[in-house]
C-alpha positions as CSV (number, residue, x, y, z in Angstrom):
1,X,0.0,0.0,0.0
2,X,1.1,3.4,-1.0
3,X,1.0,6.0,2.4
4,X,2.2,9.3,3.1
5,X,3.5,10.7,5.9
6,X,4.2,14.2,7.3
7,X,7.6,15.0,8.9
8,X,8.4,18.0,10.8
9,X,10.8,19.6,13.0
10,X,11.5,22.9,14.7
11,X,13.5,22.6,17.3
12,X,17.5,22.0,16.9
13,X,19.2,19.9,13.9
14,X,15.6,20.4,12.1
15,X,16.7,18.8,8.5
16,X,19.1,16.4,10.3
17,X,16.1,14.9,12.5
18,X,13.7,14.6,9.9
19,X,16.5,12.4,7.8
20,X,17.1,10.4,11.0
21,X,13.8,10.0,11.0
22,X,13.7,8.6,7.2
23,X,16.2,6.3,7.9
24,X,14.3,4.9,11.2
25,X,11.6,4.3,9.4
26,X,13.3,2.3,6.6
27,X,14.5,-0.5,9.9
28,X,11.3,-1.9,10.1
29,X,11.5,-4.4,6.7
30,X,7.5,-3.8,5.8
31,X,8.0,-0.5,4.6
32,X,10.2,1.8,2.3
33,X,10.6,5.5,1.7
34,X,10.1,5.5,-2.3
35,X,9.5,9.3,-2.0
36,X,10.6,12.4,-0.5
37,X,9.2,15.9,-1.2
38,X,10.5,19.2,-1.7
39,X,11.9,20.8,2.4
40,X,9.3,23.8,3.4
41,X,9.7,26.2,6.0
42,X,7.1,27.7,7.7
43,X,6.1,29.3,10.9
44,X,5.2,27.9,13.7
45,X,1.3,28.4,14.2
46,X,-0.2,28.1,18.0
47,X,3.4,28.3,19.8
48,X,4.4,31.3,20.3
49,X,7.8,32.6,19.9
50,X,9.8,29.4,18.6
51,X,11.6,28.6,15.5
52,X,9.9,27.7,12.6
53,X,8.9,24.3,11.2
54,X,10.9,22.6,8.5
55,X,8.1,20.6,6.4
56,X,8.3,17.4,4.4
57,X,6.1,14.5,3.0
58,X,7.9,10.9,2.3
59,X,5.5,8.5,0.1
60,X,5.9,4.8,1.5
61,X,5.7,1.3,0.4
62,X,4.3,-0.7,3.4
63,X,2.3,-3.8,4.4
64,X,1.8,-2.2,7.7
65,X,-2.1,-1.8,8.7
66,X,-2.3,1.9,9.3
67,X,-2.7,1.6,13.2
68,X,0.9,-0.7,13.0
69,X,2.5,2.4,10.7
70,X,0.7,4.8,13.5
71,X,2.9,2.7,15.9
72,X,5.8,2.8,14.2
73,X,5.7,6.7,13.2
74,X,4.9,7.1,17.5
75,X,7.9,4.5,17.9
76,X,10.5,6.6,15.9
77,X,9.7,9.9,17.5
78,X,10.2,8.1,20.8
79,X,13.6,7.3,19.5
80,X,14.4,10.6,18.4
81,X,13.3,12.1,21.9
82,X,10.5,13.6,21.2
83,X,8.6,14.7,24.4
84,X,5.0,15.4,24.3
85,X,4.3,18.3,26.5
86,X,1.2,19.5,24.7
87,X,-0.5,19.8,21.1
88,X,1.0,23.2,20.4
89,X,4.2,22.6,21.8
90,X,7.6,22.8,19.9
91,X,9.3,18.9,18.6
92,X,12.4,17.7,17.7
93,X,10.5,15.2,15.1
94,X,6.8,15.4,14.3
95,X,5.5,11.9,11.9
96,X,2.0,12.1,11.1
97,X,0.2,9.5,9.1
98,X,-1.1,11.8,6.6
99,X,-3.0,9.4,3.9
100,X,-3.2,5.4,3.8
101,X,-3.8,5.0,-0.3
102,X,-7.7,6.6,-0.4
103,X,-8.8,5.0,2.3
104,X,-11.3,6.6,5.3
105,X,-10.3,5.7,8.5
106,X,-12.6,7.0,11.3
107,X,-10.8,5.6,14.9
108,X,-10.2,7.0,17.6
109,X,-6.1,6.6,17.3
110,X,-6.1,7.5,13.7
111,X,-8.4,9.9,11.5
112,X,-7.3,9.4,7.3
113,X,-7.5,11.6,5.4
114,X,-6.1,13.5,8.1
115,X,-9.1,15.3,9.6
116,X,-7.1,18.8,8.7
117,X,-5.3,18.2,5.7
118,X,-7.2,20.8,3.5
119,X,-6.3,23.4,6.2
120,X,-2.3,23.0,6.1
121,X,-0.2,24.5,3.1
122,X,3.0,22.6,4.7
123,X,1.1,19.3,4.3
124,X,-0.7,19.6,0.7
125,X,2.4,21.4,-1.1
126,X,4.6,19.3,-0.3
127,X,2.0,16.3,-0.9
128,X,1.2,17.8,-4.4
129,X,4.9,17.4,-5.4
130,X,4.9,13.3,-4.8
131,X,0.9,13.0,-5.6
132,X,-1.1,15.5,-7.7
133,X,-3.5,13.1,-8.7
134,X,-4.4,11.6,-5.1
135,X,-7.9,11.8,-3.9
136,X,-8.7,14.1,-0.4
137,X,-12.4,13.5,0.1
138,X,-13.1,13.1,-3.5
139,X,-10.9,16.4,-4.4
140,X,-7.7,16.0,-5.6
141,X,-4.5,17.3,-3.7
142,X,-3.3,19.6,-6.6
143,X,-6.8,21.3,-6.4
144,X,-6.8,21.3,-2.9
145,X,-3.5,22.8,-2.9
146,X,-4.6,25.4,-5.2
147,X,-7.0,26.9,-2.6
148,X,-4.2,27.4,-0.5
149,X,-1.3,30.6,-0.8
150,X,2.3,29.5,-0.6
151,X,2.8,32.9,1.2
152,X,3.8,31.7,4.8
153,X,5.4,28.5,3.1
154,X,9.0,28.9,1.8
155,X,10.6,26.5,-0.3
156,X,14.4,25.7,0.9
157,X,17.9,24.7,-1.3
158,X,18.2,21.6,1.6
159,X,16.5,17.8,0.7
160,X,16.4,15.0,2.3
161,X,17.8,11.3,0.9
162,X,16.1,8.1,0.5
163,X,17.2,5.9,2.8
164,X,19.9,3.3,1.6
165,X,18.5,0.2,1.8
166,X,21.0,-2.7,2.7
């Protein structure tokens, strides 16, 4: 099954994290980055003064069920120390199970589409670079993306690297 996940970081080695994060991912063997997108930076929204955000989106191979790739995306940012002191707080690594093919999922760990998703220009940008042609609700993400203005979002030189696979 085709997924996509959300990575983000603002708080220390931002782009450094988020490839960690790639290559954690990659350890478990029923799933693969085939993907990464473009590296956004944006501001952090909710938090107060703290840096801003570096944005991604990594397509994935997996035979997870999406509760197991939930797990796993929880397990990595346990590994990377994220702390959870709140839902607008600042993270070292943020992995959010963005889309699971076209499937609806309605439970309580796990909302896909994400329940948001038309609401965040650092998640459909970047998710319009890997998959224009996915459907959001019956929309696709270019025309979802369309609706939103790149003008908070800025596009950097940096990328991140498939994992190597050995």
């Amino acid at each position: 099954m085709r997924a996509y996940l959300a990575l983000g970081s603002n708080l220390g080695d931002r782009l450094g994290q988020m490839q960690a994060a790639l290559e954690r991912l990659t350890l478990q063997p029923a799933l693969k980055v085939v993907q990464v997108s473009p590296v956004y930076e944006n501001r952090a929204v909710g938090m107060g003064e703290v840096d801003d955000f570096l944005n991604a989106i990594a397509a994935v191979d997996t035979s997870l069920e999406p509760l197991d790739l939930l797990d796993r995306c929880l397990m990595v940012e346990s590994e990377l120390g994220r702390v959870r002191s709140g839902q607008w707080a600042p993270r070292t690594i943020d992995l959010d199970v963005i889309a699971y093919g076209e499937a609806v999922i309605d439970h309580e760990r796990l909302q896909l589409p994400h329940p948001r998703i038309e609401e965040r220009d650092f998640v459909l940008h970047p998710l319009q670079a890997l998959a224009p042609d996915l459907r959001i609700r019956g929309q696709r993400v270019a025309d979802l993306a369309a609706t939103l203005s790149m003008d908070a979002l800025t596009l950097r030189s940096c990328e991140l690297r498939l994992p190597s696979v050995d």
